[in-house]
PyMOL Python script that loads the backbone (N, CA, C, O; Angstrom):
from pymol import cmd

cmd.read_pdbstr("""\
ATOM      1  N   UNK A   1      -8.941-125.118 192.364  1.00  0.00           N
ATOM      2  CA  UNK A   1     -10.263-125.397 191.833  1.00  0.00           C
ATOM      3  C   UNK A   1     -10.909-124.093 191.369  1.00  0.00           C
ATOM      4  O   UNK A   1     -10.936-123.015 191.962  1.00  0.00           O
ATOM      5  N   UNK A   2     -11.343-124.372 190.366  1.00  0.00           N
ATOM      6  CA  UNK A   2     -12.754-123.127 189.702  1.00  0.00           C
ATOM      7  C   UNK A   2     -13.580-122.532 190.581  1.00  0.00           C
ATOM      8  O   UNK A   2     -14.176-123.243 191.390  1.00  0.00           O
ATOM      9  N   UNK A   3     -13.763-121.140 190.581  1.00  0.00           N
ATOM     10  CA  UNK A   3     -14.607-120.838 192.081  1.00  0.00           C
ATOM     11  C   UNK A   3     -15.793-121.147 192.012  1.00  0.00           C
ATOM     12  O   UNK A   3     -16.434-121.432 193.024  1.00  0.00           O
ATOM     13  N   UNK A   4     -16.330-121.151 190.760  1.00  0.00           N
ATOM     14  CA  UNK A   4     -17.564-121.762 190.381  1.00  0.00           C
ATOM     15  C   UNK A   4     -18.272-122.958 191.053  1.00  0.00           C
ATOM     16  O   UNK A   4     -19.396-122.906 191.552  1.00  0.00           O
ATOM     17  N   UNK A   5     -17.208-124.399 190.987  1.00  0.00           N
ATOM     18  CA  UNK A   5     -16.870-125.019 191.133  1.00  0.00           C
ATOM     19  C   UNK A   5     -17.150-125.255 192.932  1.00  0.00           C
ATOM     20  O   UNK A   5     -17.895-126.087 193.450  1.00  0.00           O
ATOM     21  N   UNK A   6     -16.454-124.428 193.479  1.00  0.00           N
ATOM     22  CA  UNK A   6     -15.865-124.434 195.220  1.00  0.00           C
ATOM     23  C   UNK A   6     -17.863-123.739 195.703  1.00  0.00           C
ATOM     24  O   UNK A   6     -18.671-124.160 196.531  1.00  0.00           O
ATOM     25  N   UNK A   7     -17.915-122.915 194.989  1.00  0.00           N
ATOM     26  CA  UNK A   7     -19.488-121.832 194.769  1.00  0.00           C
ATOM     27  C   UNK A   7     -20.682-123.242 195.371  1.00  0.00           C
ATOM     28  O   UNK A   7     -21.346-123.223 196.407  1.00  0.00           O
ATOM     29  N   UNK A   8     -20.626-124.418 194.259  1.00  0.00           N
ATOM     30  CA  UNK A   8     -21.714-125.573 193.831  1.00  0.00           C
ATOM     31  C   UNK A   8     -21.256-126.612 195.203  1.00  0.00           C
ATOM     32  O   UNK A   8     -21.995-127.384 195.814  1.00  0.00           O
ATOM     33  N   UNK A   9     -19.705-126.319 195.453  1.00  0.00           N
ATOM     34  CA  UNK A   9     -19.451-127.471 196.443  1.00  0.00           C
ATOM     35  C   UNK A   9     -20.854-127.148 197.645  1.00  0.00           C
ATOM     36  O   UNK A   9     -21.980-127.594 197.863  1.00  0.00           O
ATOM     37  N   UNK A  10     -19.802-125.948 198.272  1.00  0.00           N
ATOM     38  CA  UNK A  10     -20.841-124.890 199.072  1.00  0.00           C
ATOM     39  C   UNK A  10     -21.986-124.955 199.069  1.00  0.00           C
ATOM     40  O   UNK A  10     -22.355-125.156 200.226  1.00  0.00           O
ATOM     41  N   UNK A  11     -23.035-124.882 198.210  1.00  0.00           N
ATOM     42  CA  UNK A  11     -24.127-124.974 198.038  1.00  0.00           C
ATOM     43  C   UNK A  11     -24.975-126.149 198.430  1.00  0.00           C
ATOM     44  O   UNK A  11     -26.120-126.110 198.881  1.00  0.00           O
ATOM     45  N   UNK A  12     -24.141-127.324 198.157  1.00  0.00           N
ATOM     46  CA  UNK A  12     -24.390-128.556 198.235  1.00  0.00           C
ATOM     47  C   UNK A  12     -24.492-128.885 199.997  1.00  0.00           C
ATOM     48  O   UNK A  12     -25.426-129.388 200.621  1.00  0.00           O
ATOM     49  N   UNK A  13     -23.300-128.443 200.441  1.00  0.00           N
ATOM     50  CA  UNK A  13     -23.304-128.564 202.148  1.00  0.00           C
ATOM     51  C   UNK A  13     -24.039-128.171 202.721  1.00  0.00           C
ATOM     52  O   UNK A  13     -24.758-128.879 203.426  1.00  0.00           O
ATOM     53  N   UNK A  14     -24.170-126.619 202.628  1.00  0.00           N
ATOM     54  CA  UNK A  14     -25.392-126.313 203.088  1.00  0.00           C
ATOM     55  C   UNK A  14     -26.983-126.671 203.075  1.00  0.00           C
ATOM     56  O   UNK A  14     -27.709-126.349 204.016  1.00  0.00           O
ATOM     57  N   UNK A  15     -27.483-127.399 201.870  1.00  0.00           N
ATOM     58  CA  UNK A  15     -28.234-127.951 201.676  1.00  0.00           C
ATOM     59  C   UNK A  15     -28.564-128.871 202.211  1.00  0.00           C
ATOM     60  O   UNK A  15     -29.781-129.049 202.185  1.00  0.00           O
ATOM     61  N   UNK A  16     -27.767-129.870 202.920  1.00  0.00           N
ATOM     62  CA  UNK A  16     -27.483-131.171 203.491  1.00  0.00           C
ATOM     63  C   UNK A  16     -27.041-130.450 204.975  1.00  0.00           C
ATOM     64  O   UNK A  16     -27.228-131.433 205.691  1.00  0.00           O
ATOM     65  N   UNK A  17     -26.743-129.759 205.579  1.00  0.00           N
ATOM     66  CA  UNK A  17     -27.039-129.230 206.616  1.00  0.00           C
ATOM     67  C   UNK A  17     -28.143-128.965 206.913  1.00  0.00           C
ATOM     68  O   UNK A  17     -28.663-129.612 207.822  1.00  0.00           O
ATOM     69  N   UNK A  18     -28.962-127.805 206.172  1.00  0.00           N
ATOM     70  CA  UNK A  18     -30.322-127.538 206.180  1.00  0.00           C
ATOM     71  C   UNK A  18     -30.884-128.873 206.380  1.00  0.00           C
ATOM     72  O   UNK A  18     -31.575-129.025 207.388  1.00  0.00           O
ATOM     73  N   UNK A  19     -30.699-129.925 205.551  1.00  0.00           N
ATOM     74  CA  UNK A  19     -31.818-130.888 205.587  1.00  0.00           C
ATOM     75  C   UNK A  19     -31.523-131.984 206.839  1.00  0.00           C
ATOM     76  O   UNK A  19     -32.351-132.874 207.030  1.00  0.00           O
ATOM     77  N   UNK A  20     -30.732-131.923 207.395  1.00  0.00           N
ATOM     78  CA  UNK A  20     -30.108-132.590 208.442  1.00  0.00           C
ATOM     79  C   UNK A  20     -30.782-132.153 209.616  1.00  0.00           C
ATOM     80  O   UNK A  20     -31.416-132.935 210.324  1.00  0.00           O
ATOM     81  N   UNK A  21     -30.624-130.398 209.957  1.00  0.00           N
ATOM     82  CA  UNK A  21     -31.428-130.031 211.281  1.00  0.00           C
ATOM     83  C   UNK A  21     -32.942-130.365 211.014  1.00  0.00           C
ATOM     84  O   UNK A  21     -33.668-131.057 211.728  1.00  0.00           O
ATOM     85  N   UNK A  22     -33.283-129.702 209.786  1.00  0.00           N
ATOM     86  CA  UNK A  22     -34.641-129.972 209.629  1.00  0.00           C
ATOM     87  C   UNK A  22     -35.270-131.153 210.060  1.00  0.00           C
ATOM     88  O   UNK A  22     -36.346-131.217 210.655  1.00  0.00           O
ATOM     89  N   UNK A  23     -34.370-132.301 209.650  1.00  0.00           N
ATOM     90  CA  UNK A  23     -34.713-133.628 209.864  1.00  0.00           C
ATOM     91  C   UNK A  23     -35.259-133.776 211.396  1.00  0.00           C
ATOM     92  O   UNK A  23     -36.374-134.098 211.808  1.00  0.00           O
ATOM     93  N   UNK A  24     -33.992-133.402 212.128  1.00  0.00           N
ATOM     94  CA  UNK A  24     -34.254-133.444 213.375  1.00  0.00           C
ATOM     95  C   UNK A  24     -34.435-133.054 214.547  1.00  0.00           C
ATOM     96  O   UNK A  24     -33.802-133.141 215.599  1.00  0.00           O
ATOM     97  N   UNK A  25     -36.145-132.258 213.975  1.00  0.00           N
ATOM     98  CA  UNK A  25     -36.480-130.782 214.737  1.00  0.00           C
ATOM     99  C   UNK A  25     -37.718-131.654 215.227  1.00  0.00           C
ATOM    100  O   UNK A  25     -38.305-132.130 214.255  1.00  0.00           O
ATOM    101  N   UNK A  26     -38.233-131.970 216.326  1.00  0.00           N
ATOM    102  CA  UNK A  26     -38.910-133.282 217.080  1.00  0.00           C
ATOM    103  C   UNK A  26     -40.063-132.624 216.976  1.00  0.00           C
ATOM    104  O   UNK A  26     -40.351-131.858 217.896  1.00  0.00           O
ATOM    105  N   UNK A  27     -40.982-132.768 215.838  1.00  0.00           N
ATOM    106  CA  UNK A  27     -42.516-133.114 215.389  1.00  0.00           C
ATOM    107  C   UNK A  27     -42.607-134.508 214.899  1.00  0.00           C
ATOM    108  O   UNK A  27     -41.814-135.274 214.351  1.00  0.00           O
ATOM    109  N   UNK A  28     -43.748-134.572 215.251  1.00  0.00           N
ATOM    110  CA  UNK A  28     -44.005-135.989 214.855  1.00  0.00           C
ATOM    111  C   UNK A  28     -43.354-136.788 213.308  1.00  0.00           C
ATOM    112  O   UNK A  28     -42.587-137.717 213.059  1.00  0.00           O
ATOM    113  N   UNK A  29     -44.233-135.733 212.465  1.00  0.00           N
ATOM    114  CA  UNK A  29     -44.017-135.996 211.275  1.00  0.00           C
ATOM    115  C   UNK A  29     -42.064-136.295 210.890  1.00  0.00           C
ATOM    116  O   UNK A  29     -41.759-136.934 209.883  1.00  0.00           O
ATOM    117  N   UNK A  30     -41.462-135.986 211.413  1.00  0.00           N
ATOM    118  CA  UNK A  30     -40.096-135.787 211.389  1.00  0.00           C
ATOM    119  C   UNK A  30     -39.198-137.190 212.049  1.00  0.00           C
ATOM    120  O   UNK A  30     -39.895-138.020 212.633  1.00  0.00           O
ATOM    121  N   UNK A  31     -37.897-137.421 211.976  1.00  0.00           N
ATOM    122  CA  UNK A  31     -37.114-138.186 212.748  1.00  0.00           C
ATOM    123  C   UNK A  31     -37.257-137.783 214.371  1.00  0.00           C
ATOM    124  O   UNK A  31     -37.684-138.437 215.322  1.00  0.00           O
ATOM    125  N   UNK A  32     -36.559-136.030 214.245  1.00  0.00           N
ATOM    126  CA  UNK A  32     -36.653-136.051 215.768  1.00  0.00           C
ATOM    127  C   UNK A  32     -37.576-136.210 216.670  1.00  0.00           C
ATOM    128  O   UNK A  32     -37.349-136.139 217.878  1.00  0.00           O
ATOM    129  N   UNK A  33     -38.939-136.489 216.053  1.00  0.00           N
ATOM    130  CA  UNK A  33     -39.928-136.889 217.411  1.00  0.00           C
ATOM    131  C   UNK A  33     -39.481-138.083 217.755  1.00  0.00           C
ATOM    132  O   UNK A  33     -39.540-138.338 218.958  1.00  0.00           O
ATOM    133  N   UNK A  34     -38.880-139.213 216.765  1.00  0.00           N
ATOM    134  CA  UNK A  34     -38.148-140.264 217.674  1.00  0.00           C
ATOM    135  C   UNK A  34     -37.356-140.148 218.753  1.00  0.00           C
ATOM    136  O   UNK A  34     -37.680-140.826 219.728  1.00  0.00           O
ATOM    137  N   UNK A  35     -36.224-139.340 218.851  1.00  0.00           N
ATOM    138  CA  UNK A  35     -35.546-139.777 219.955  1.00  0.00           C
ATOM    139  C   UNK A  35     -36.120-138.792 220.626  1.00  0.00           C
ATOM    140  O   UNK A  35     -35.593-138.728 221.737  1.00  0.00           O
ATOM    141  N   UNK A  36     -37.165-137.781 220.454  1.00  0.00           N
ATOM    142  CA  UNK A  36     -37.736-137.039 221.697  1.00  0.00           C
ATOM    143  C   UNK A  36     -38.417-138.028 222.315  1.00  0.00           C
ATOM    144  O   UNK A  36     -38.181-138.308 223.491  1.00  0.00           O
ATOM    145  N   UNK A  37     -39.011-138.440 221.848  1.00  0.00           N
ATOM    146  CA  UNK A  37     -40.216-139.651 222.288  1.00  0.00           C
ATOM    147  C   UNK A  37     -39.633-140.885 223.403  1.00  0.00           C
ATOM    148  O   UNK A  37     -40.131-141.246 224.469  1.00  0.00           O
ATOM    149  N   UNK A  38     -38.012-141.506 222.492  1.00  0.00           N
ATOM    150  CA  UNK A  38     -37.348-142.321 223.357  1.00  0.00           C
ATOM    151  C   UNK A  38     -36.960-141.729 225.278  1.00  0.00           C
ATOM    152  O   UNK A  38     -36.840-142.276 226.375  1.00  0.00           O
ATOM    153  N   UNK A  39     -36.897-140.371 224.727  1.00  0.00           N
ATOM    154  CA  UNK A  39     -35.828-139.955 226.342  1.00  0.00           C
ATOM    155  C   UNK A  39     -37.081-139.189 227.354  1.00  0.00           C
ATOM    156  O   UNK A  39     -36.856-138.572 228.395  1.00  0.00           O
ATOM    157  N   UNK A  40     -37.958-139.344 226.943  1.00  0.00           N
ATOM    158  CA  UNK A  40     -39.095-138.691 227.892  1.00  0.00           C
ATOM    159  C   UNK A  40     -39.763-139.734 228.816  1.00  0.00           C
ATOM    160  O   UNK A  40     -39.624-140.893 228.424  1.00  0.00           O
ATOM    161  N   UNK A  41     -40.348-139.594 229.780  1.00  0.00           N
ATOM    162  CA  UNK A  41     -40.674-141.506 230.124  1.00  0.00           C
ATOM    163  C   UNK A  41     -42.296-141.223 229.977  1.00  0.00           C
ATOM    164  O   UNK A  41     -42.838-140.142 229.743  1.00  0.00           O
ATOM    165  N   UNK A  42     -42.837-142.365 230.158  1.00  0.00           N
ATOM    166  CA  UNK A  42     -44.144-142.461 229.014  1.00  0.00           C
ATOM    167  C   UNK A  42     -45.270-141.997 230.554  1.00  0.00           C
ATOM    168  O   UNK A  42     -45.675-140.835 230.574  1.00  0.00           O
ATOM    169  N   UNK A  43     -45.520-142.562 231.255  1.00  0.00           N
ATOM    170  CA  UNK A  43     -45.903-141.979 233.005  1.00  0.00           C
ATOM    171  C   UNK A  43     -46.313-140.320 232.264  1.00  0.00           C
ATOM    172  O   UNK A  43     -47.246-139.894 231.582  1.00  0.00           O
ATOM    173  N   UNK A  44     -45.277-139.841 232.735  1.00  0.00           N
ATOM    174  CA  UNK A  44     -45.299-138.252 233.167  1.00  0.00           C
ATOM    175  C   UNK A  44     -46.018-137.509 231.636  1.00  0.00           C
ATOM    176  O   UNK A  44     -46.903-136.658 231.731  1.00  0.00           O
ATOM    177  N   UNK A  45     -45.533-137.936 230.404  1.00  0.00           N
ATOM    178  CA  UNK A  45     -45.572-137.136 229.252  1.00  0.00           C
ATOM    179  C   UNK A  45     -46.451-137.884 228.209  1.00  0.00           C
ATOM    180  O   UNK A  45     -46.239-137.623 227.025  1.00  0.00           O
ATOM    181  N   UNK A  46     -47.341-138.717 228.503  1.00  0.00           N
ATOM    182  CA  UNK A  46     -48.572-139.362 227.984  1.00  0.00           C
ATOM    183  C   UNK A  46     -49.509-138.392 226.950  1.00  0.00           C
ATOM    184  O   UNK A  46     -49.968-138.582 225.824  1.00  0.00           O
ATOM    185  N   UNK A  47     -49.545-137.576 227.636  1.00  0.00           N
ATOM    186  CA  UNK A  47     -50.573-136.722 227.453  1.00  0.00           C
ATOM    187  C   UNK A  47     -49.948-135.347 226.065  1.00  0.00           C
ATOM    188  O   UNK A  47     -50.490-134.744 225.139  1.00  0.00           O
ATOM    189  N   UNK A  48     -48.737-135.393 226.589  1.00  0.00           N
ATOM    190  CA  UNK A  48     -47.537-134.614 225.132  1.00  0.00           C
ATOM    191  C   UNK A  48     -47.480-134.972 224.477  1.00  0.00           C
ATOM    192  O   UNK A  48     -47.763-134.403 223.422  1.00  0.00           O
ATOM    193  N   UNK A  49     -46.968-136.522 224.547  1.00  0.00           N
ATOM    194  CA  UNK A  49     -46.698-137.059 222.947  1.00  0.00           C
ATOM    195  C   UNK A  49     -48.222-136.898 222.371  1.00  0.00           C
ATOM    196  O   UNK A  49     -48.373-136.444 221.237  1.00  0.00           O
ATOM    197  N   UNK A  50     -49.563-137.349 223.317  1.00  0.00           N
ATOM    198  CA  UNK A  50     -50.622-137.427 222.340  1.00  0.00           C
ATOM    199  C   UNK A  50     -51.057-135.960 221.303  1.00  0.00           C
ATOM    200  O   UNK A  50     -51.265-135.727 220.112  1.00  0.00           O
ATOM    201  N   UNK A  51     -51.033-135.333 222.393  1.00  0.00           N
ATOM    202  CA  UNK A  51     -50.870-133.663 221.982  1.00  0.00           C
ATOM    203  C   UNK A  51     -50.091-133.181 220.550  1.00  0.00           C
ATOM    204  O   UNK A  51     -50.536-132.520 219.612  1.00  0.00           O
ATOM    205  N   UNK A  52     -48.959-133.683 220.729  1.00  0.00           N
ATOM    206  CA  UNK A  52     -47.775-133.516 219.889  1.00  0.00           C
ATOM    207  C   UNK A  52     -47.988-134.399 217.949  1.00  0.00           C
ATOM    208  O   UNK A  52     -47.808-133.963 216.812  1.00  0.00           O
ATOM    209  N   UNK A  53     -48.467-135.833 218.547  1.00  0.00           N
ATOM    210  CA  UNK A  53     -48.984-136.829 217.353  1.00  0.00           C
ATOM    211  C   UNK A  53     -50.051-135.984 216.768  1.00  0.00           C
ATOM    212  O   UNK A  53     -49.725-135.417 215.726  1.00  0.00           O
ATOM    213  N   UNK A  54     -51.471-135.734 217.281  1.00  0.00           N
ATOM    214  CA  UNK A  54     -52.626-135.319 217.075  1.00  0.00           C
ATOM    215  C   UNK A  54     -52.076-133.675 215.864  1.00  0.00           C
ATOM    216  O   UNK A  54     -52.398-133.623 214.676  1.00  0.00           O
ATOM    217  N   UNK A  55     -51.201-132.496 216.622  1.00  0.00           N
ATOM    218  CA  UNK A  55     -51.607-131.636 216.144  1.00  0.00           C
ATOM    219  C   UNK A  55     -49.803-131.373 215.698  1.00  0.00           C
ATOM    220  O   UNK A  55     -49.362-130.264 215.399  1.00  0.00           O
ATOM    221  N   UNK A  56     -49.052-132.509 215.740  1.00  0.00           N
ATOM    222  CA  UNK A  56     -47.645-132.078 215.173  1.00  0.00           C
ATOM    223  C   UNK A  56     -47.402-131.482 213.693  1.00  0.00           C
ATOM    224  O   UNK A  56     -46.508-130.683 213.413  1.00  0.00           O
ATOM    225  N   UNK A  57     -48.443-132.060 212.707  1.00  0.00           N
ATOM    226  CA  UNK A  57     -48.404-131.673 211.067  1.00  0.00           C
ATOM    227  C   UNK A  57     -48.622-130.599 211.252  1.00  0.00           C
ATOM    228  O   UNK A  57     -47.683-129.966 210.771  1.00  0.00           O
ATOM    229  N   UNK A  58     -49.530-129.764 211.804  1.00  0.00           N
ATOM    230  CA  UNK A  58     -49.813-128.516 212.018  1.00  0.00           C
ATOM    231  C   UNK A  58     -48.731-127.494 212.597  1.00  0.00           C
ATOM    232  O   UNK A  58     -48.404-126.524 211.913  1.00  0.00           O
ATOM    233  N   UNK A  59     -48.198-127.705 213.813  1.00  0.00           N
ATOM    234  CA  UNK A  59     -47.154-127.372 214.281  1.00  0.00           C
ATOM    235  C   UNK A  59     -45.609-127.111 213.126  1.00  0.00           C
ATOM    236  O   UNK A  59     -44.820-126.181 212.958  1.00  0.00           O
ATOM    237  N   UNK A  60     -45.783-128.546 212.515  1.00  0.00           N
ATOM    238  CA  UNK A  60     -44.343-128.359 211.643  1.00  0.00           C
ATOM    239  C   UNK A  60     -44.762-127.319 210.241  1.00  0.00           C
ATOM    240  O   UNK A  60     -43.876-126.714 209.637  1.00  0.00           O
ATOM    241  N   UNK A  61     -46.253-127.225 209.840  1.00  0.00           N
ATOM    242  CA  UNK A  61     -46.268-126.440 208.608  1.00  0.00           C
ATOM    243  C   UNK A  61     -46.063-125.019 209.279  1.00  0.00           C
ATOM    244  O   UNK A  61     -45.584-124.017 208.748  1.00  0.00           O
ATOM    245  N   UNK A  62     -46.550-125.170 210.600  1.00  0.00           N
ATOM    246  CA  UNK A  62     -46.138-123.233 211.299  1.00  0.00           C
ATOM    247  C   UNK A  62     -44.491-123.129 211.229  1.00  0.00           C
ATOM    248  O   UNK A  62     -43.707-122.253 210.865  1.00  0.00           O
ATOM    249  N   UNK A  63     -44.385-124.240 211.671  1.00  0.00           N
ATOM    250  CA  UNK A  63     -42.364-123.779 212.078  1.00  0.00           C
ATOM    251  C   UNK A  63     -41.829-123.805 210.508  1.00  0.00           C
ATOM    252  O   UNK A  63     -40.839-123.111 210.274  1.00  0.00           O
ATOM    253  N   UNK A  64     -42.463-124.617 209.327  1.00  0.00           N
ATOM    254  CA  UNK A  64     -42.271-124.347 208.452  1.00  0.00           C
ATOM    255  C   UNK A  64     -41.881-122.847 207.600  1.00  0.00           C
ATOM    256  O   UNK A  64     -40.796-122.503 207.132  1.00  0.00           O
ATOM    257  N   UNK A  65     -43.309-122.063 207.603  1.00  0.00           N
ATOM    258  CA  UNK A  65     -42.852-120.637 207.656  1.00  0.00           C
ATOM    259  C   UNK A  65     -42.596-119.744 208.293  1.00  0.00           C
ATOM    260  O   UNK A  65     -42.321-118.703 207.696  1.00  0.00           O
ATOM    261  N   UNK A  66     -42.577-119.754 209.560  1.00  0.00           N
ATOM    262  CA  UNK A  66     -41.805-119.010 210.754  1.00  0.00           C
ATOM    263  C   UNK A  66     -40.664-119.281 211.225  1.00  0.00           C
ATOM    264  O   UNK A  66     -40.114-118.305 211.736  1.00  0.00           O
ATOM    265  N   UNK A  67     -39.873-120.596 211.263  1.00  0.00           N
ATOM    266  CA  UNK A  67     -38.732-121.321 211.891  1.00  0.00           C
ATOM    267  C   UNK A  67     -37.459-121.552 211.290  1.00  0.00           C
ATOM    268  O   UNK A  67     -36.351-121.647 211.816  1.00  0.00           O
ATOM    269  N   UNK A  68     -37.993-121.664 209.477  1.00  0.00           N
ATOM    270  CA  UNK A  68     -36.481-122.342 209.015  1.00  0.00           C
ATOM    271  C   UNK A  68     -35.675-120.767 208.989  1.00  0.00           C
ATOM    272  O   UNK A  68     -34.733-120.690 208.199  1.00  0.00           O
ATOM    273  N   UNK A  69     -35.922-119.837 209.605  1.00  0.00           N
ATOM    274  CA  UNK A  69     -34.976-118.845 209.464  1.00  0.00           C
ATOM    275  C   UNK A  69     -33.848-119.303 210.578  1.00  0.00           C
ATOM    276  O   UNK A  69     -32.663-119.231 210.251  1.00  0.00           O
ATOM    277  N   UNK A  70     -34.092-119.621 211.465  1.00  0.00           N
ATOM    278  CA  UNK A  70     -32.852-120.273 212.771  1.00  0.00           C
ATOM    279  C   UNK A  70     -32.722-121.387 212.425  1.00  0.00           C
ATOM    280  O   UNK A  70     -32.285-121.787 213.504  1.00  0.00           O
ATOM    281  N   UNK A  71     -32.732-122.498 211.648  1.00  0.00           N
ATOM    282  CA  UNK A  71     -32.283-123.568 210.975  1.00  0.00           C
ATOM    283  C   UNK A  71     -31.556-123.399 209.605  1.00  0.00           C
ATOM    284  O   UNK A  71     -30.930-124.400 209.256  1.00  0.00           O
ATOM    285  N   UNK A  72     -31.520-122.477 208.878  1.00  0.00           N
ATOM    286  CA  UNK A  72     -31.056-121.629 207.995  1.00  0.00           C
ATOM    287  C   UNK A  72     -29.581-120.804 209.181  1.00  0.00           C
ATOM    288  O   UNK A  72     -28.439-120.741 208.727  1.00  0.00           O
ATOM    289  N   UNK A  73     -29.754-120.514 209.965  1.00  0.00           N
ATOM    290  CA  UNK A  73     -28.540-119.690 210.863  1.00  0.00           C
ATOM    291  C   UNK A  73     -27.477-120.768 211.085  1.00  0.00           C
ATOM    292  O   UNK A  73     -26.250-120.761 210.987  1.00  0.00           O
ATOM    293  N   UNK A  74     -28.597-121.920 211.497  1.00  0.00           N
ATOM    294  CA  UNK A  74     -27.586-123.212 212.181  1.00  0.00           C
ATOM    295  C   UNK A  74     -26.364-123.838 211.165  1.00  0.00           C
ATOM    296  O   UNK A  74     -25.196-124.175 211.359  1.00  0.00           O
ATOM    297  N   UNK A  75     -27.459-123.804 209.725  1.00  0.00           N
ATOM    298  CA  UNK A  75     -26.932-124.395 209.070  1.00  0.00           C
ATOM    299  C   UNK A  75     -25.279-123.987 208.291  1.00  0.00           C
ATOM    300  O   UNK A  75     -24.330-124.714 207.994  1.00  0.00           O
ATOM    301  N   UNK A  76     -25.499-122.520 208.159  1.00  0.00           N
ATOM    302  CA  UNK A  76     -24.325-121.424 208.035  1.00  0.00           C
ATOM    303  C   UNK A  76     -23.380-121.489 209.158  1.00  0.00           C
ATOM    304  O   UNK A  76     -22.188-121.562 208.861  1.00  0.00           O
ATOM    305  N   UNK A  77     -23.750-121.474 210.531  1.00  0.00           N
ATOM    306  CA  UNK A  77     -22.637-121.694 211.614  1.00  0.00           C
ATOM    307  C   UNK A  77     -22.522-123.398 211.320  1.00  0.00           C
ATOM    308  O   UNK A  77     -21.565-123.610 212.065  1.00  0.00           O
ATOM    309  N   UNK A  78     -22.751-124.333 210.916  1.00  0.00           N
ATOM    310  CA  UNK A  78     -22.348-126.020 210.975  1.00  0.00           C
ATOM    311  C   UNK A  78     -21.387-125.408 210.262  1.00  0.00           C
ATOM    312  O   UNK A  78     -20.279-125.391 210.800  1.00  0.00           O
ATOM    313  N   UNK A  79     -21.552-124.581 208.544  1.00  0.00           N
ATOM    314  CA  UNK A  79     -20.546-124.611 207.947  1.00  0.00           C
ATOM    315  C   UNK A  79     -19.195-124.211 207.922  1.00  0.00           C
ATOM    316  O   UNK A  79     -18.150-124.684 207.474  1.00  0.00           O
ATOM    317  N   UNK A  80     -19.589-123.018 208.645  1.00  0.00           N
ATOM    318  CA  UNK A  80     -18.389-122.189 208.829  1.00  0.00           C
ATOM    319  C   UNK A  80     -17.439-123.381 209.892  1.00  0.00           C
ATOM    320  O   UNK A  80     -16.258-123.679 209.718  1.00  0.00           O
ATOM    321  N   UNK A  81     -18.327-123.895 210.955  1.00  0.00           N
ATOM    322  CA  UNK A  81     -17.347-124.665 211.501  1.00  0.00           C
ATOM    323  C   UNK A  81     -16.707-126.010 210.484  1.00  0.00           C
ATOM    324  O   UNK A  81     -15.550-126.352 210.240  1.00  0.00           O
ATOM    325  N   UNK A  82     -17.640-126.392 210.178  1.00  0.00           N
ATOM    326  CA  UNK A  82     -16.776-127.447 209.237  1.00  0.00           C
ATOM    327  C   UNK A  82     -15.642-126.574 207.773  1.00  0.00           C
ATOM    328  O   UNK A  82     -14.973-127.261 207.001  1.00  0.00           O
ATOM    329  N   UNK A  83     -15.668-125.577 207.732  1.00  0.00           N
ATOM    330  CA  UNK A  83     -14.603-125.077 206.491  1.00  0.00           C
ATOM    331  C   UNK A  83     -13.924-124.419 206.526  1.00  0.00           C
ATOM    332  O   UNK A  83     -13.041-124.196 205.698  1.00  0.00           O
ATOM    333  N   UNK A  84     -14.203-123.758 207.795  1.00  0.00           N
ATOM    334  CA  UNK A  84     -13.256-122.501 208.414  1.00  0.00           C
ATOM    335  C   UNK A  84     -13.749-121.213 207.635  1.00  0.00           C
ATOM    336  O   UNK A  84     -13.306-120.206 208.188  1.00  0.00           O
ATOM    337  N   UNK A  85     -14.358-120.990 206.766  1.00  0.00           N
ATOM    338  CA  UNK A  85     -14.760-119.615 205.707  1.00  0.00           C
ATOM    339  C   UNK A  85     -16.273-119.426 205.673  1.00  0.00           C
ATOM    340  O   UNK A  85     -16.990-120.426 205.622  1.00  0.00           O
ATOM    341  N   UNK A  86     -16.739-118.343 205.696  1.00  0.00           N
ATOM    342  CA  UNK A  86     -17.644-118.289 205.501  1.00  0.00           C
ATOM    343  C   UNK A  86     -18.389-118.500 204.247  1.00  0.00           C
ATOM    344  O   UNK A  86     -17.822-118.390 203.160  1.00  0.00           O
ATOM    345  N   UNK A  87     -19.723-118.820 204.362  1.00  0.00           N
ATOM    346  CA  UNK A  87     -20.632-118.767 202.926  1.00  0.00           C
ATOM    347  C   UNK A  87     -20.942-117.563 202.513  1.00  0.00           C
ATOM    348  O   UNK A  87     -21.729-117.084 203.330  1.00  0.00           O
ATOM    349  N   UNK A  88     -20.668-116.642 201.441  1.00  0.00           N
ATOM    350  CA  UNK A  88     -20.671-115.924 200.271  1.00  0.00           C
ATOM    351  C   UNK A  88     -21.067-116.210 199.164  1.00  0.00           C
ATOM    352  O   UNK A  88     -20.296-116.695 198.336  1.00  0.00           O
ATOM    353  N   UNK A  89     -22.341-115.980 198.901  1.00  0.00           N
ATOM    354  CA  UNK A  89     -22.813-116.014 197.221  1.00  0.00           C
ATOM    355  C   UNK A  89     -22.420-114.929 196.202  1.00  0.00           C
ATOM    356  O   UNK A  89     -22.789-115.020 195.031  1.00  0.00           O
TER     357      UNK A  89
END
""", "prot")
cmd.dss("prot")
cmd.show_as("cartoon", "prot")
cmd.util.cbc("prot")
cmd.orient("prot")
């Protein structure tokens, strides 16, 4: 294949990695506050989830520009494990 080609594959994975953890980084606004929400029991952590609902948009626009740098790391180690090679632009 064209390296060009192998370059765009690459690009593509990672992208879909990125958007995969992102997905499921447990703020509200997000998937993963679902199954955070499922495995906590409602008794003890009442008062978190409300915490969490109320001021989670806020929370995710901070981890937004402070965070995707270690979701960006993750996403490079998913790949390397799924291709065996590293990503090189």
């Amino acid at each position: 294949m064209p390296s060009q080609l192998l370059l765009l594959f690459g690009i593509i994975v990672i992208y879909n990695f990125l958007w995969g953890i992102f997905n499921l980084v447990p703020l509200p606004p997000l998937d993963g506050s679902w199954i955070l929400f499922r495995f906590l029991p409602d008794k003890t952590f009442a008062d978190f989830k409300i915490f969490l609902s109320r001021y989670g948009f806020f929370i995710l626009i901070f981890f937004i520009f402070y965070g995707l740098r270690w979701v960006a790391g993750l996403a490079y180690i998913l790949y390397y494990f799924t291709t065996g090679r590293m990503f090189l632009l």
